[in-house]
C-alpha positions as CSV (number, residue, x, y, z in Angstrom):
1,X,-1.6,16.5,21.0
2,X,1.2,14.9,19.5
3,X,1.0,14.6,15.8
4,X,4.6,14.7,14.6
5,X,6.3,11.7,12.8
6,X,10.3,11.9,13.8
7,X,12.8,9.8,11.5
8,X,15.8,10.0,10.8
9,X,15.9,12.0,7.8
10,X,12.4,13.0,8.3
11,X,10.1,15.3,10.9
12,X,6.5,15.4,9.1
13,X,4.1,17.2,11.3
14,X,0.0,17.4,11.0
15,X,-1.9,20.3,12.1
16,X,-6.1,21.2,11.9
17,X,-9.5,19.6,12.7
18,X,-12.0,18.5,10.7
19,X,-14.1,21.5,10.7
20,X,-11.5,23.9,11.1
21,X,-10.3,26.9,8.8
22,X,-7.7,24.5,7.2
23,X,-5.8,21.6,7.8
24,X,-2.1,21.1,6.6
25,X,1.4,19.6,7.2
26,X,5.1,20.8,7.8
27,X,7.7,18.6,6.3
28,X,11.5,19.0,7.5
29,X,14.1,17.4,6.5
30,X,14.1,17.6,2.5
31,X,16.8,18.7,0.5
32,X,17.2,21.7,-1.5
33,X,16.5,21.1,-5.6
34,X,13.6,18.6,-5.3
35,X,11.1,19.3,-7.8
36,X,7.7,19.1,-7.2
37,X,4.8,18.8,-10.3
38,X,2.0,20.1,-8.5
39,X,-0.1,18.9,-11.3
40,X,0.3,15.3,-10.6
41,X,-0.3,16.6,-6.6
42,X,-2.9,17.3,-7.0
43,X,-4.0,14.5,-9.4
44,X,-2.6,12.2,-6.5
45,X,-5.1,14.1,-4.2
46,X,-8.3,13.7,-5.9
47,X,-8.3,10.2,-5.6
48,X,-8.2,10.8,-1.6
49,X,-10.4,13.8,-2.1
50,X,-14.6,13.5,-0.8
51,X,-17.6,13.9,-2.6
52,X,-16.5,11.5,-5.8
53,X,-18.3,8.7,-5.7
54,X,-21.5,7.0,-4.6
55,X,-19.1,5.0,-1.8
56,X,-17.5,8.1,0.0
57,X,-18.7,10.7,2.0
58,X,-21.3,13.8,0.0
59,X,-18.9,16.3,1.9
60,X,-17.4,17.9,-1.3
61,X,-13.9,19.4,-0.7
62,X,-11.7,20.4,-3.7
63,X,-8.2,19.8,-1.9
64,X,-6.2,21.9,-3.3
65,X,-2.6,22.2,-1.3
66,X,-1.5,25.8,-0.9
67,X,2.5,26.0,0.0
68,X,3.7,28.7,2.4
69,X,7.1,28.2,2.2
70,X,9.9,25.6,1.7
71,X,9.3,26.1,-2.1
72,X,10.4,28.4,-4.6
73,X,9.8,28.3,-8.5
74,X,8.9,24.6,-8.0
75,X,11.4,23.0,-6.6
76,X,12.5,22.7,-2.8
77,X,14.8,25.3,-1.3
78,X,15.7,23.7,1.6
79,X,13.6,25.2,4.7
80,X,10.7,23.2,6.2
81,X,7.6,23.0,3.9
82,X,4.6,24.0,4.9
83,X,0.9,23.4,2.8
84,X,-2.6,24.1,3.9
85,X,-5.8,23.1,2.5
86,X,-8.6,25.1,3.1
87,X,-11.7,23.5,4.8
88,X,-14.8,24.8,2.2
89,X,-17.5,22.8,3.1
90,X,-18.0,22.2,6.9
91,X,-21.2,21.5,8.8
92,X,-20.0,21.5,12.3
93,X,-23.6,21.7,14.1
94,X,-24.5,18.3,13.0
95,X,-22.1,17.1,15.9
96,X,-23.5,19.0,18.5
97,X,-24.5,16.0,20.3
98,X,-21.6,14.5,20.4
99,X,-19.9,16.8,22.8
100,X,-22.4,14.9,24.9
101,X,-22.8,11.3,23.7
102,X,-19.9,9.8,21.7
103,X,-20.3,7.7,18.9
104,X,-19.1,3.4,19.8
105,X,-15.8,3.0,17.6
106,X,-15.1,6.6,17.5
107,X,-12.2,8.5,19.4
108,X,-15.1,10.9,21.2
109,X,-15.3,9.6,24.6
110,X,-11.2,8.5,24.9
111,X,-10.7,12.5,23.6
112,X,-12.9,13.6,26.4
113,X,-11.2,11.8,28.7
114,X,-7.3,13.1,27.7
115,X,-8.7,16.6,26.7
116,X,-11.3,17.4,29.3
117,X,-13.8,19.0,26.6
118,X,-11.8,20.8,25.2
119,X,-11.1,19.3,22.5
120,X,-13.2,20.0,18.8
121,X,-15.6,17.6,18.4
122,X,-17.4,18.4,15.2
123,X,-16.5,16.2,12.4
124,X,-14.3,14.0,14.8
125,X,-12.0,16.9,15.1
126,X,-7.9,16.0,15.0
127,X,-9.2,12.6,15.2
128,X,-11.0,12.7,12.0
129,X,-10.1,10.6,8.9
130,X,-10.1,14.2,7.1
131,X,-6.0,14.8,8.9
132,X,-4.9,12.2,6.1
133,X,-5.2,15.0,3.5
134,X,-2.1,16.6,4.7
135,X,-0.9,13.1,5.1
136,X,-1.1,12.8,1.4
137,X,0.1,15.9,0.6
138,X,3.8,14.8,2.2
139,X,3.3,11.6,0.7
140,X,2.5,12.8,-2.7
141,X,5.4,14.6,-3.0
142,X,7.9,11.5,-2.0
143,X,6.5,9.4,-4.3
144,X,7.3,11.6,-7.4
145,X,10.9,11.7,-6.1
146,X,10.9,8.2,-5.3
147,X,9.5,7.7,-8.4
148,X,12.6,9.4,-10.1
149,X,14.6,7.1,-8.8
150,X,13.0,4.1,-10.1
151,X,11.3,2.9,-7.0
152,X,7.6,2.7,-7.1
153,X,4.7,2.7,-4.5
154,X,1.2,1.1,-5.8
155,X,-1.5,-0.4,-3.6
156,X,-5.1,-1.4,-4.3
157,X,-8.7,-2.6,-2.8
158,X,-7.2,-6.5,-1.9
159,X,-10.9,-6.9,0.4
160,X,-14.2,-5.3,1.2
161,X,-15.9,-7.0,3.9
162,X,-15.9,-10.7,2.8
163,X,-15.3,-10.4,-0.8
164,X,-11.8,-10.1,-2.1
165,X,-9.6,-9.3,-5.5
166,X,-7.6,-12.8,-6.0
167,X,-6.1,-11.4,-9.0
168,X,-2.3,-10.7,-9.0
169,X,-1.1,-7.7,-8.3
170,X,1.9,-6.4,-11.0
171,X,0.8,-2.9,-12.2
172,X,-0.8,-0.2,-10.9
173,X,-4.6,0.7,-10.7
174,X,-4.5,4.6,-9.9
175,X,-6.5,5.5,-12.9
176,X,-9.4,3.4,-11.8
177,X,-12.2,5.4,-9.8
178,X,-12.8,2.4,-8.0
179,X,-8.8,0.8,-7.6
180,X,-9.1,-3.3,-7.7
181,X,-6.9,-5.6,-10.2
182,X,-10.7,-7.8,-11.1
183,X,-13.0,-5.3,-12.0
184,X,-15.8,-8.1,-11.2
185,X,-14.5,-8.5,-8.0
186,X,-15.1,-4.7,-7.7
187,X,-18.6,-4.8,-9.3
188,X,-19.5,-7.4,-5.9
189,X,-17.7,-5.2,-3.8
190,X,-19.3,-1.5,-4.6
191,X,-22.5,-3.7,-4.2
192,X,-21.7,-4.8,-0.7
193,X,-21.2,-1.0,-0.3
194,X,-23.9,0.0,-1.8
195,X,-26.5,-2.5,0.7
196,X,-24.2,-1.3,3.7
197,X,-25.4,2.3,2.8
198,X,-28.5,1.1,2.2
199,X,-29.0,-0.2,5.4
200,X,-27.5,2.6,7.1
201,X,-24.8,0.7,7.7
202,X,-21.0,0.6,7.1
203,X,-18.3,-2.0,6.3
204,X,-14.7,-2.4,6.1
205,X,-12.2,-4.1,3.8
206,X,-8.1,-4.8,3.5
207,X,-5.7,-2.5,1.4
208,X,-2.2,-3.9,-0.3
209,X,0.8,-2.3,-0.9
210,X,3.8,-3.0,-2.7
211,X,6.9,-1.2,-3.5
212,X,9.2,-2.3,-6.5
213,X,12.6,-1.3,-7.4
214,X,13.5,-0.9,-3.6
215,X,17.3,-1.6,-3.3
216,X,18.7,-4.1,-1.1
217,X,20.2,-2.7,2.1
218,X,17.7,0.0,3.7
219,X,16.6,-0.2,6.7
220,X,17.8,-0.7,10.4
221,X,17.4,-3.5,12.8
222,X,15.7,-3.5,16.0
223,X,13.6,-0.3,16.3
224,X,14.4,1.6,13.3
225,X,13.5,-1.5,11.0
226,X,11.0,-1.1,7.7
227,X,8.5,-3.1,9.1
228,X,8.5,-0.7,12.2
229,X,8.6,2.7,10.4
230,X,5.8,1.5,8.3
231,X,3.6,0.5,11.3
232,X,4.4,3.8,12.8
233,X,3.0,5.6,9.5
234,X,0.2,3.0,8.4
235,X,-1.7,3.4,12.3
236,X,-1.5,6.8,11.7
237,X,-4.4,6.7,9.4
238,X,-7.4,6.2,11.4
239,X,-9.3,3.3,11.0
240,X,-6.2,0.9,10.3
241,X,-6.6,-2.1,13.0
242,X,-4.3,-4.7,11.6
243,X,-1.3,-4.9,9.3
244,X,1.0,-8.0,7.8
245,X,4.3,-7.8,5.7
246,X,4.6,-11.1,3.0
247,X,2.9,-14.2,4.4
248,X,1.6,-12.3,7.5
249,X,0.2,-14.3,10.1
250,X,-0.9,-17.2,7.4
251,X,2.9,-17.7,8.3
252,X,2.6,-19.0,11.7
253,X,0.6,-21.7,10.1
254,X,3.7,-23.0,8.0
255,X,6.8,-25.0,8.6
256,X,10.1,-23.2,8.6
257,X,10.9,-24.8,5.1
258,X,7.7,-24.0,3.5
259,X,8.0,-20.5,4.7
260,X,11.7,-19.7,4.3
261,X,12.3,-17.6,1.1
262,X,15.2,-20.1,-1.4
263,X,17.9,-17.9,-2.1
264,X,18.7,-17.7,-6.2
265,X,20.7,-15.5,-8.8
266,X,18.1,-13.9,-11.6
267,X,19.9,-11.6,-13.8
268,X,22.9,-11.3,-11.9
269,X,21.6,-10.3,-8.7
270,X,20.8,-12.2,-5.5
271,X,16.7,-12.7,-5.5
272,X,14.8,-15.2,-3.8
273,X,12.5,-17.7,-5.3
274,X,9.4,-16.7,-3.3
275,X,8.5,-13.9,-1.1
276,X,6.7,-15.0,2.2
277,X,9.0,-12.4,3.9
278,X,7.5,-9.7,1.9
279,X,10.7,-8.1,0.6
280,X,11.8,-7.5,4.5
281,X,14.9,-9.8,6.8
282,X,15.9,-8.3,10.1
283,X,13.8,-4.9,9.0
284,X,16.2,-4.7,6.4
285,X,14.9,-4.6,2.4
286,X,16.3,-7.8,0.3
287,X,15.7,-6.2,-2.8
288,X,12.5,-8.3,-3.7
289,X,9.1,-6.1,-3.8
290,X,8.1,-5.1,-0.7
291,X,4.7,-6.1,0.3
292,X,2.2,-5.2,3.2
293,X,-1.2,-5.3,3.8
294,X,-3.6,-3.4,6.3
295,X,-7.1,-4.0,7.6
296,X,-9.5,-1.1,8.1
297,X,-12.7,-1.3,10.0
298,X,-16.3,0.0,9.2
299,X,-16.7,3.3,9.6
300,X,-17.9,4.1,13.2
301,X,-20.3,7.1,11.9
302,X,-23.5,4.8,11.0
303,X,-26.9,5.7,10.1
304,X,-28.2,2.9,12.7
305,X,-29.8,3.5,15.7
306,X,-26.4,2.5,18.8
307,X,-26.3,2.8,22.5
308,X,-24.4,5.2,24.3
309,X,-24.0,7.3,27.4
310,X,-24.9,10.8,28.2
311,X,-21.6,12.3,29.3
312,X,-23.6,14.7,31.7
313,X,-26.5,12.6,33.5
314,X,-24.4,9.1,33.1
315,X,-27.4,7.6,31.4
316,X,-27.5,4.7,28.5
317,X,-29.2,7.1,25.2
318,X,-29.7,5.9,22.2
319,X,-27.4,8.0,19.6
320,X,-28.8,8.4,16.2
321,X,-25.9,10.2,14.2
322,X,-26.1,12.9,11.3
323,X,-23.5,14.3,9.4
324,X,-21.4,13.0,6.0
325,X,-20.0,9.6,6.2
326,X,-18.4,7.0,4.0
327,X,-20.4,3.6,3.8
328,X,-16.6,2.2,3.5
329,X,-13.2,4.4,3.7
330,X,-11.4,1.5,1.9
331,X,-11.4,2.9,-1.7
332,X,-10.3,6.4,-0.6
333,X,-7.8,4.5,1.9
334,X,-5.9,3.2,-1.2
335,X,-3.7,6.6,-2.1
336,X,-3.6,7.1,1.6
337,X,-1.6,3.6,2.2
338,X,0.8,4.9,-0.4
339,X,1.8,8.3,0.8
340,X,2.2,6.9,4.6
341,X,4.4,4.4,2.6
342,X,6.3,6.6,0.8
343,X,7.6,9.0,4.2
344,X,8.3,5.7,5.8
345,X,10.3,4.6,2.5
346,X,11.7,7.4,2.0
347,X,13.1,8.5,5.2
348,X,15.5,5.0,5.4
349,X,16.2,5.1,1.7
350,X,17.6,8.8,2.0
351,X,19.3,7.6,5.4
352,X,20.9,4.8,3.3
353,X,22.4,6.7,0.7
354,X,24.6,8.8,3.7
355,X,25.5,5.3,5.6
């Protein structure tokens, strides 16, 4: 399996299963001196962490990153970083079927296919959305040094199924258990929630991301542009099926005037008066806030009766899944979107300062 993110300042790889001993993440590539406050780590992974809230999974796991090397007396010392959480609370014979009748919308069947049964099933395995622990855990730790540099990485719930946040987006909502700008709007979408659960059902929603204080001048054109190191961390978090940068694809429905971004001076620096391109021009940053979005879908793992095959006897079976499940991964998504972003950012800012 190949699980290992390659930039150019960067090599981030991902190692475990969702039911394993531990899952964890080797980060090359950082310098020597970087402090790490492993308080606000591990602050930055509760919000990702299960068993929180009435809208995430009852699979209760306390997250806590345990470093093997690549730090000494809290700061970096150069080598490649290892952490590992430990898996506490796994439950891997409620996928026993599985190895026998994937789930629809779930990697089962495609990883039967490319791993001949061999590979771990329970809990979704390497597949499983649990891998974006470690994910955060890399993450967590750019941000803070990002952050010391005055460039700042917040997202937040934009949609849950049909309902969305309309409110604008300028500061960030970390401290909320439940991360939207309206809390109203958040009140109607834990409900929606709440009924999907209720009906053994799931649904999904849109997370957006912005990052402020990003200087003009990073990034590459062509392959190793923002937008496409983004892309390449964002759909690595399972359930991400669709991502836009600024206007997105409300821009194809604009003229080339209405959508181009007016150049102006604002405090001695070149700015432009709007943002359709989201902060991004030939995958290069402009120096206005960067902004994405990124569409997740329902969680596959339902309560609801679905239609598969046995693996064995080719039949059509009816699959009835148990397990731990969240109703909707968006609201633990949201610190999830900003540690993929902060690798991605990271890696082309550090390039940048050596270019």
């Amino acid at each position: 399996m190949s699980s290992t993110f390659v930039g150019r300042r960067l090599r981030l790889s991902v190692f475990g299963q969702s039911h394993s001993e531990a899952i964890g993440m080797t980060l090359d590539g950082l310098p020597a001196g970087m402090p790490i406050d492993t308080e606000e780590l591990r602050r930055f992974l509760a919000r990702r962490a299960p068993g929180n809230s009435d809208w995430s999974t009852p699979r209760k796991e306390a997250d806590l990153p345990e470093f093997l090397c690549g730090v000494k007396n809290g700061f970096t010392c150069g080598a490649p970083l290892t952490a590992v959480i430990r898996n506490t609370n796994t439950k891997g014979k409620d996928y026993e079927q599985l190895k026998i009748l994937p789930r629809p919308g779930h990697a089962d069947y495609t990883a039967e296919v490319k791993y001949r049964g061999y590979q771990d099933y329970a809990g979704g395995g390497h597949f499983s959305g649990r891998l974006t622990a470690p994910l955060c855990i890399a993450g967590g730790i750019l941000l803070q040094e990002l952050k010391r540099h005055g460039i700042r990485i917040n997202a937040r719930i934009l949609a849950v199924g049909s309902v969305r946040d309309e409110a604008a987006f300028t500061e960030s909502v970390s401290e909320k258990l439940f991360p939207v700008v309206d809390d109203k709007a958040g009140e109607t979408m834990r409900k929606v929630i709440a009924d999907a659960k209720a009906n053994g059902d799931s649904v999904g929603g849109i997370v957006e991301c912005v990052v402020c204080n990003l200087p003009a001048g990073v990034g590459e054109p062509i392959f190793d542009g923002l937008e496409n190191q983004l892309a390449r961390l964002i759909f690595a978090i399972p359930a991400v099926k669709g991502l836009e940068f600024g206007s997105g694809f409300a821009a194809a429905e604009m003229k080339g005037s209405e959508n181009n971004d007016a150049f102006c001076v604002s405090d001695g620096q070149i700015r432009t008066a709007t943002n359709h391109a989201g902060g991004i021009l030939g995958g290069i940053s402009n120096g206005m806030p960067l902004v994405f979005r990124a569409a997740f879908k329902p969680t596959p793992s339902v309560a609801k009766a679905q239609q598969s095959v046995n693996l064995q006897t080719m039949q059509e079976e009816t699959l009835c899944i148990a397990g731990r499940h969240d109703p909707c991964i968006v609201p633990r998504a949201v610190p999830v979107v900003e540690a993929a972003a902060a690798i991605a950012v990271y890696d082309l800012w550090e390039d940048s300062l050596w270019n």
